[in-house]
C-alpha positions as CSV (number, residue, x, y, z in Angstrom):
1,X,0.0,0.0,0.0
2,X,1.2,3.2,-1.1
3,X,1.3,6.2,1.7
4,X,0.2,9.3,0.2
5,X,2.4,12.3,-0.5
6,X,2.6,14.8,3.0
7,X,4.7,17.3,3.8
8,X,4.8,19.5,7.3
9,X,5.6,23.2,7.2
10,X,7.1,24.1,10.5
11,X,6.4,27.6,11.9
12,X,8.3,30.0,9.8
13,X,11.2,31.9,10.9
14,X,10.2,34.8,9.0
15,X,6.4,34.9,10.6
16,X,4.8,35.6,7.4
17,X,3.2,33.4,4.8
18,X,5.7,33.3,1.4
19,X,7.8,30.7,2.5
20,X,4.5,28.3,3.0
21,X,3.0,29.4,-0.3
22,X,6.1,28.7,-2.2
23,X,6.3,25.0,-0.6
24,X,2.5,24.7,-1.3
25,X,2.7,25.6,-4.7
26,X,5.7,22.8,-5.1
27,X,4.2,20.5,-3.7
28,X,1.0,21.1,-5.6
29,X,3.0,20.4,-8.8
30,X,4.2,17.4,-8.0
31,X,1.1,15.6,-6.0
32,X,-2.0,17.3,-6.9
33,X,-2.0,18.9,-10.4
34,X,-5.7,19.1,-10.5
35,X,-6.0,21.4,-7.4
36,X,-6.7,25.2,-8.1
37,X,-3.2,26.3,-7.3
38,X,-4.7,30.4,-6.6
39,X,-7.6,28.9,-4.6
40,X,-5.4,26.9,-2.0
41,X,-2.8,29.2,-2.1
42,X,-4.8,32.1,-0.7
43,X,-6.1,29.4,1.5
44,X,-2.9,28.7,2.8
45,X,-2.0,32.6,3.1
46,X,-5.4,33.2,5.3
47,X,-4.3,30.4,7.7
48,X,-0.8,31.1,8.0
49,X,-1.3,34.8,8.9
50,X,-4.3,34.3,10.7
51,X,-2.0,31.9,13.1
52,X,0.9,34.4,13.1
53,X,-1.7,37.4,14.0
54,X,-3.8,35.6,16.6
55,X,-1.5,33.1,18.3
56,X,1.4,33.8,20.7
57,X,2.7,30.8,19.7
58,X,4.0,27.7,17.1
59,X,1.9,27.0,14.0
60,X,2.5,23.8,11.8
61,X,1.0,23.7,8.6
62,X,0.5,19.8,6.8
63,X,-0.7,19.5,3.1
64,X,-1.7,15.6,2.0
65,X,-2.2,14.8,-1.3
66,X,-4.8,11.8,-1.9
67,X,-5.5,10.6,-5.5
68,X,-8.8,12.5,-4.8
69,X,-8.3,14.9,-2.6
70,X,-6.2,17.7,-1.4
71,X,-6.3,18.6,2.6
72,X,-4.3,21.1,4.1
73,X,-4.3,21.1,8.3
74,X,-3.1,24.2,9.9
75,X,-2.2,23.5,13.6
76,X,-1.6,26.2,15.8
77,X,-1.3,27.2,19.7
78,X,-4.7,28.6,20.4
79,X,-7.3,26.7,21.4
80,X,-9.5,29.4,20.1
81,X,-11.4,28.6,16.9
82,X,-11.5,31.3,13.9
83,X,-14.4,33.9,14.7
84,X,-15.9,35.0,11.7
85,X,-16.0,39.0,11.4
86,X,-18.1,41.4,9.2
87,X,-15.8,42.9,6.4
88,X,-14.8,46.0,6.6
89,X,-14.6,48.2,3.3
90,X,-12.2,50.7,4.8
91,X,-9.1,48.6,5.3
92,X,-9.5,46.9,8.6
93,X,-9.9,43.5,7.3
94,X,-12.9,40.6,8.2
95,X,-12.3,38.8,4.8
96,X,-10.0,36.3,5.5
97,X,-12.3,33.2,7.4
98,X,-14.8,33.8,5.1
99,X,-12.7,33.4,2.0
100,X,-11.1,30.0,3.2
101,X,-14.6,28.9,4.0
102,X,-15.8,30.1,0.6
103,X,-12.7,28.5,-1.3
104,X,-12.2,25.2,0.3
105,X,-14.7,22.3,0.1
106,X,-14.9,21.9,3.7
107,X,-13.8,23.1,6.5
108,X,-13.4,21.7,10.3
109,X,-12.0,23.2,13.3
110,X,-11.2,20.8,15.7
111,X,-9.6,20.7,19.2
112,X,-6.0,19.5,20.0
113,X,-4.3,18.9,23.7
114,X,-2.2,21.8,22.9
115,X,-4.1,24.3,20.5
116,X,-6.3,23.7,17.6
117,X,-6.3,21.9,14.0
118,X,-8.0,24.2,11.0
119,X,-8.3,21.6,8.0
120,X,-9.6,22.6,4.2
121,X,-10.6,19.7,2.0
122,X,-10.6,19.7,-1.6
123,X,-11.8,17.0,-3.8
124,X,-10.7,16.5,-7.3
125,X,-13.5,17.5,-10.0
126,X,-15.4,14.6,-11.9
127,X,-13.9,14.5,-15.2
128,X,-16.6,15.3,-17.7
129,X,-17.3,11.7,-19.2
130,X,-18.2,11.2,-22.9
């Protein structure tokens, strides 16, 4: 049995989100061609800053690729869950949750011993038969 392509993303030393985009776009390449790279890429972006801006702590970010499907697992030290917030127009922000939860296929937020796990599911189109 064949494991399925994974890679972890330790917390960057940089605290920003480029150097986890770039390894998520490589690794999309090789393991999950049919993903929408933009799509999970912002994805990625949302959950790395949102961990940076609202955790005092380590984030780990995984990405599995499955023949079908695509998740990407954000761990982070807070036990607190993402709170949704009303956008605001005027630069102070509110877009992000709503645009992973818009972009992903699902979305769960569940508890860990030490923090929390975000994970966004994709799952590969049908191919249009005929």
């Amino acid at each position: 049995m064949n494991a399925e392509p994974h890679v972890v993303i330790e917390e960057s030393p940089y605290r920003d989100s480029a150097g986890a985009r770039r390894a998520t776009a490589e690794f999309l390449l090789q393991h999950c061609d049919w993903a929408d790279l933009d799509a999970v890429l912002l994805v990625v972006s949302e959950l790395v800053t949102n961990a940076v801006r609202h955790t005092a702590g380590w984030w780990r970010l995984h990405l599995t690729a499955g023949q079908d499907t695509l998740v990407v697992e954000m761990d982070d030290s807070s036990p607190l869950p993402p709170v949704p917030r009303e956008p605001d127009f005027t630069g102070g922000g509110g877009f992000g949750w709503h645009m992973v939860v818009q972009l992903a296929g699902r979305v769960e937020v569940c508890p860990l011993p030490d923090g929390k796990r975000v994970q966004a599911t994709w799952i590969r189109p049908m191919s249009p038969s005929c």
